[in-house]
PAZAVEX-390053 format. One line per 2 residues: their letters; for each residue x, y, z of C-alpha. Coordinates in nm, 2 decimals, decimal comma. Example, Ala and Ser with C-alpha at 12.3 -4.5 7.8 and 13.67 -1.06 7.14 Angstrom:
<recs>
AS> 1,23 -0,45 0,78  1,37 -0,11 0,71
</recs>
This chain:
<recs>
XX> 10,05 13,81 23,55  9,77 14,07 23,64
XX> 9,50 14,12 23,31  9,48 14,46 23,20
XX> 9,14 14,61 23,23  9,01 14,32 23,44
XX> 8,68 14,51 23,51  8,62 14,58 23,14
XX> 8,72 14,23 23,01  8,47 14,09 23,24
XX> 8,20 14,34 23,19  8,22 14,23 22,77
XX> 8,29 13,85 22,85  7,99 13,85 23,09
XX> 7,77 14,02 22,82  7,86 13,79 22,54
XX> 7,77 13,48 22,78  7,46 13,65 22,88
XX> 7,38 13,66 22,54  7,45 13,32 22,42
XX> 7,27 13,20 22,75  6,97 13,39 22,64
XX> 6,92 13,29 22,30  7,07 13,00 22,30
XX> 7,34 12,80 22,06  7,30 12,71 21,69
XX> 7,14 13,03 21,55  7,34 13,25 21,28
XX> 7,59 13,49 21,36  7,42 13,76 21,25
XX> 7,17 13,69 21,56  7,46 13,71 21,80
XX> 7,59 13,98 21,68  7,28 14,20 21,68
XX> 7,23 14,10 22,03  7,57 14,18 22,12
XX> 7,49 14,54 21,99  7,19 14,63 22,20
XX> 7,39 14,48 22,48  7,69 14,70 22,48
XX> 7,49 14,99 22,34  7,22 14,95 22,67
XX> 7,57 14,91 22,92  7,70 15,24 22,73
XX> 8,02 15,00 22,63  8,14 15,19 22,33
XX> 8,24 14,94 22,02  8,28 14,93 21,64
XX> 8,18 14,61 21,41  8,37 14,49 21,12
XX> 8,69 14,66 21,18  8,92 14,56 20,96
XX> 9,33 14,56 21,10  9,61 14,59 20,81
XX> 9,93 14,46 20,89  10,22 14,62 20,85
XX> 10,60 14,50 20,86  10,87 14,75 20,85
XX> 10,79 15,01 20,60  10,55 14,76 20,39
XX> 10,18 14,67 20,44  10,11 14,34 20,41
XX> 9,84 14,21 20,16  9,66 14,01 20,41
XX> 9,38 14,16 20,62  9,25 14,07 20,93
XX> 8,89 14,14 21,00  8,74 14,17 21,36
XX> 8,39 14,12 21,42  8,39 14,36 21,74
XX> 8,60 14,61 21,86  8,50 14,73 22,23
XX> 8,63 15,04 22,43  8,90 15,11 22,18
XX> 9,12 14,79 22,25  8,91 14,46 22,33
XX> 8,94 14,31 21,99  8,70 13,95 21,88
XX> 8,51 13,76 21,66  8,15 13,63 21,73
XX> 8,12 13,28 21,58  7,80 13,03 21,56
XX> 7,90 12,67 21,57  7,66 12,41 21,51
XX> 7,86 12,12 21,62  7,97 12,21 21,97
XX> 7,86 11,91 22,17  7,85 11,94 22,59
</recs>
């Protein structure tokens, strides 16, 4: 199976690492997440933070709420987590 928007995907996975191998792990996701925003604004990817999806199933929404920390060029959905107890 081919990925769809290989280029793109790469170009945001790439950043992310960048990031993470810059500053390092442990810090709060508010750091990341900051960081993440100066790098897709200074690669002119465009994105939106805390987008919020609501569900819907036939003609009903459903209560629950799903929250993604980034949305990039429109369709690259994900969340930026800090984990403190990642051993490697």
């Amino acid at each position: 199976m081919e990925l769809y928007k290989k280029e793109e995907y790469y170009k945001i996975i790439g950043l992310c690492m960048e990031v993470h191998n810059v500053l390092g792990g442990g810090l709060l996701e508010s750091v990341y997440k900051e960081a993440l925003e100066i790098e897709f604004t200074n690669h002119k990817i465009p994105f939106r933070r805390e987008k919020e999806f609501i569900y819907r199933l036939q003609r009903l929404y459903l209560k629950q709420k799903v929250l993604c920390r980034f949305c990039c060029l429109r369709q690259h959905y994900f969340r930026s987590e800090s984990n403190k107890n990642v051993s490697g």
